[in-house]
C-alpha positions, 0 to 999 in steps of 0.5 A, a space after each residue: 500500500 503506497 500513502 499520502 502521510 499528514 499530520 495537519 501540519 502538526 511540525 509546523 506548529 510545534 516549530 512556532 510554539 518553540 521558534 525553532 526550525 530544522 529539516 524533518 521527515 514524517 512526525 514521530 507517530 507516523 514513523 513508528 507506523 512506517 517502520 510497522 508496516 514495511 514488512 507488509 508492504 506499506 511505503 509512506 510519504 510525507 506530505 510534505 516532501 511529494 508534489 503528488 497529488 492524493 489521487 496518486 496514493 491508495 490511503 491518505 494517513 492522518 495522524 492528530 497529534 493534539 487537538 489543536 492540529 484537528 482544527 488544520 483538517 479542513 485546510 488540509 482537505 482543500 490544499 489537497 483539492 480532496 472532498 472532506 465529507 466521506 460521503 462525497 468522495 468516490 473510488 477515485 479518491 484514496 481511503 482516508 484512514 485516521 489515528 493519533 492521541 489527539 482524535 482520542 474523541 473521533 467523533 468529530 471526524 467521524 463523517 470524514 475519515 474511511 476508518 479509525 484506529 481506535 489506540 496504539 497502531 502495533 496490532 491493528 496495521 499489520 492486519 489492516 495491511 494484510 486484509 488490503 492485499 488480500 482483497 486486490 486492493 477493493 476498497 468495499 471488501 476491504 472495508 468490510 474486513 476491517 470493520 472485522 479486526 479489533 480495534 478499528 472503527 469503520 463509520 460506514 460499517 458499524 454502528 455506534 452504541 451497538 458495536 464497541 470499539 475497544 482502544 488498543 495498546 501495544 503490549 510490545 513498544 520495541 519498534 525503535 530497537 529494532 528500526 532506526 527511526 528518525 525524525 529531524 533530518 540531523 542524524 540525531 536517532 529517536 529510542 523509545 525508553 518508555 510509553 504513557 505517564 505514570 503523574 497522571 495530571 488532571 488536563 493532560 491526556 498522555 497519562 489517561 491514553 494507556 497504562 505507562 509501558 517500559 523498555 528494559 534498559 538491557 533492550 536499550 543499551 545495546 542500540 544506544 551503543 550502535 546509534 549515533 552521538 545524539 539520541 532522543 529518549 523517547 517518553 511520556 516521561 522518560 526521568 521516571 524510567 526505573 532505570 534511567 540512571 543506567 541508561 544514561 550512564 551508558 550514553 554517557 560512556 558511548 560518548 553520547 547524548 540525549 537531545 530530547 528537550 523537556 524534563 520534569 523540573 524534579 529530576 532535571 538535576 539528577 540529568 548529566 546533560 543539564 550541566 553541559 552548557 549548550 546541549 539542552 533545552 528544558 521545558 517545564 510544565 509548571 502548569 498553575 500560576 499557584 501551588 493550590 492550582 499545580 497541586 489540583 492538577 496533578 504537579 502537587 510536588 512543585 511547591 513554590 519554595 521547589 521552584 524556586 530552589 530547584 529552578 536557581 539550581 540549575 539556572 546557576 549551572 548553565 550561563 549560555 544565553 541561548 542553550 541551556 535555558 529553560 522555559 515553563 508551560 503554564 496554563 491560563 484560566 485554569 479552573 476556579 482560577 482566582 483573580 489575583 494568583 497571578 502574583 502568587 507566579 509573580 513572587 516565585 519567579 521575583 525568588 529565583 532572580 534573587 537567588 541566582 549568581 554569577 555575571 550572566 544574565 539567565 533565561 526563563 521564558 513562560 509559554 503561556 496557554 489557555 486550558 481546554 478540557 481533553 476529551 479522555 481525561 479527568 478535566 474533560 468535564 470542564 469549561 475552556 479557559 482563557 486569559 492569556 494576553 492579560 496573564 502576559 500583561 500582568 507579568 511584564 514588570 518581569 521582564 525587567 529583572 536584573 538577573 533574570 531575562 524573563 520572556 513570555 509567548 502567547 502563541 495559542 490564544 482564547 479564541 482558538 482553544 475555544 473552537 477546538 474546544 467546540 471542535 473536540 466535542 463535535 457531532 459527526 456531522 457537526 465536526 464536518 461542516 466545522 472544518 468546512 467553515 474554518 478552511 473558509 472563513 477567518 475566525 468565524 464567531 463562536 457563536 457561529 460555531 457552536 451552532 455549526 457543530 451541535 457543542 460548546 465550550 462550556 462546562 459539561 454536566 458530570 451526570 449525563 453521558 458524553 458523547 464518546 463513552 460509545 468507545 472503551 478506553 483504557 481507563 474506564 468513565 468511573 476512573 475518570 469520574 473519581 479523579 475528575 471529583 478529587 480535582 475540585 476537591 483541590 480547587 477549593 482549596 487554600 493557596 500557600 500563600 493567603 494574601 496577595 502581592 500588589 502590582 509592581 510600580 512598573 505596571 502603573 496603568 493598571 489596576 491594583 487588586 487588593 482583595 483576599 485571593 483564598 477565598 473558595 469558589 463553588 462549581 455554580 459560581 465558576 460556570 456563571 462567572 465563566 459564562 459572561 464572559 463569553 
């Protein structure tokens, strides 16, 4: 099977959210599916490198990395020239298969895409790929051998609430050992140490997608010992790898290292690579501009002192002005966020420029984006949040630190996290003429869309089901229920810190909240507050 491979232009935007740029092939996920079906035949090429159109392919592969790159479909159809409604397209346009952590909800796609893989690829591919040669080729025959094989939603086949779709997950992750995959173009080899997370934070859908799977380090070392200077160890988190200290030793003594760039700012220390100037970029996920946000959601271990002492650490062993920086994610309207936390962010980062050394001035930047509810994961429940410009506003007396050189970017805004938001809660039909209308319009008004795909952005009511509950996945609703019960728990909680911290003199223009920031806010209250807003 020859195939058409995209990803919605997902490189592109992890390129703008981390201004870098570097000669790639196919995203990580779609080389793993590359590297599974070659032995049955399957030859995959990037979108971005053919200038062959679609029809020229049997399939067309999507993988949704996230969410956010769902809402490119309808882009992706029309740069194609390619119907985006299945029904619209005939024997002459290859079939479109869909996949990826992204699309954990394929409703909204459901009108589009031929067939789904519902979870991990390592079972599912191998038989699709021997069903499609086994037919000649026929697209009707084939899809009625795949709605046959475990795993695989076929719209025009199955019928939802009659038949479920179990979620797949790979019960061996060891395609990286035993194929040298490469995503970036610079010789640098990706090894998948791990798969999943076991810090199952409440927003995040890597640690609900499947349970966390591990590869020995006796499987590891022999291919980092055969593979070139630069590796990336691939993982959900690969510093809570039981052996990770004896991965690294072993890289460190093939004269290598590892170039992946995000670390768990808990064990970042403990990381031989933070020590050479240069050779590293960190990316923290600090999350919540306060401790009783972070511990809500799930990083309840980064306390305010443990950013602060943990953050001076290792910014006093790296003075390049450029390499070696580090950059905290951090999520804006998270729910029951309170009005002035912000100032509880504010005292932490003031912390760490006080505590640094040394002549050079060091980097933190803040990569600020609003929270949207995942489908798949505890938080799902809740309402998008918002606030990003003001957060940034209200941090930008930090930009003027003596020793610290705080910069903040705020690619993803309010707007676009509410209607992917819409979009990842879509009917079948609604998910369709969504994409239609943002390959189309620009910025069509939420209203617009909310009509348009049958959803919102709004709180979602915990008694009722949701839409994609028709899927096993797994970790089962009552799962999420528990956890999402225990998350607002915490969000009424009390702060560490109980009373708030003025608005610095350089921030004159605006207005100084003097009001306790500790006090409690109830589900009813947030939903009403969230709701004029929009």
């Amino acid at each position: 099977m020859r195939v058409f491979a995209s990803s919605f232009k997902s490189w592109r935007m992890l390129e703008e959210t981390h201004d870098v740029k570097e000669p790639h092939g196919l995203i990580f996920p779609l080389a793993v599916l590359g590297a599974i079906g070659a032995p049955y035949g399957l030859e995959m090429v990037a979108e971005e490198f053919t200038q062959e159109p679609v029809t020229a392919f049997d399939s067309v592969f999507i993988s949704v990395m996230d969410s956010r790159c769902m809402i490119e479909g309808g882009k992706s159809f029309r740069d194609w020239g390619m119907p985006i409604r299945r029904q619209d397209r005939d024997g002459r346009w290859p079939l479109v298969w869909a996949g990826g952590q992204g699309l954990h909800n394929p409703l909204p796609m459901a009108d589009v895409f031929d067939l789904y893989v519902h979870g991990d690829a390592e079972e599912p591919l191998p038989e699709l790929l021997e069903a499609w040669d086994a037919v000649g080729g026929d697209r009707e025959r084939f899809l009625d051998r795949a709605a046959a094989v475990e795993s695989v939603y076929v719209p025009s086949r199955h019928v939802l609430g009659r038949d479920r779709i179990r979620q797949a997950w790979a019960k061996d992750i060891s395609i990286t050992l035993k194929h040298s995959i490469q995503v970036s173009h610079n010789g640098q080899r990706r090894v998948e140490i791990a798969r999943g997370c076991q810090f199952k934070c409440g927003f995040c859908s890597l640690g609900w997608r499947s349970p966390v799977q591990e590869n020995s380090a006796a499987e590891i070392i022999p291919v980092i010992e055969a593979a070139p200077k630069i590796v990336h160890l691939q993982a959900g988190d690969a510093e809570s790898h039981p052996e990770i200290g004896v991965i690294r030793a072993a890289l460190r003594q093939h004269g290598g290292r590892d170039n992946g760039w995000t670390g768990r700012l808990d064990t970042t220390l403990s990381n031989p690579d933070a020590r050479v100037p240069g050779t590293k970029r960190y990316a923290f996920g600090v999350e919540g501009v306060s401790a009783r946000l972070r511990r809500a959601v799930g990083k309840g271990y980064l306390t305010d002192a443990r950013l602060i002492r943990d953050t001076v650490d290792i910014l006093n062993k790296t003075e390049e002005r450029f390499y070696g920086r580090a950059a905290w994610h951090l999520i804006s309207g998270l729910p029951m966020e309170r009005r002035n936390e912000v100032n509880d962010l504010k005292r932490v980062i003031r912390g760490i420029n006080d505590g640094l050394h040394g002549t050079t001035r060091r980097n933190l930047a803040l990569h600020w984006q609003p929270f949207q509810p995942l489908p798949g994961t505890p938080m799902q429940w809740f309402g998008c949040g918002g606030g990003v410009l003001e957060k940034a506003r209200q941090c930008k007396d930090l930009e003027k630190l003596p020793r610290l050189r705080v910069t903040q970017a705020t690619g993803r805004r309010d707007y676009m996290a509410a209607a992917t938001t819409i979009l990842s809660r879509a009917t079948p039909a609604g998910g369709a003429r969504m994409l239609e209308m943002m390959a189309e319009w620009d910025r069509p008004e939420l209203a617009t869309l909310r009509e348009v795909a049958e959803a919102d952005e709004y709180d979602l009511p915990i008694d009722q089901p949701l839409p994609w509950d028709v899927f096993d996945y797994a970790y089962p609703r009552e799962v999420l229920e528990r956890a999402y019960r225990a998350t607002v728990k915490k969000l009424q909680g009390r702060n560490e810190t109980a009373t708030p911290e003025p608005e610095a003199a350089s921030c004159s223009t605006t207005t100084n909240h003097t009001e306790p920031n500790d006090q409690p806010i109830t589900l009813e209250e947030y939903g009403a507050a969230l709701a004029r807003t929009r």
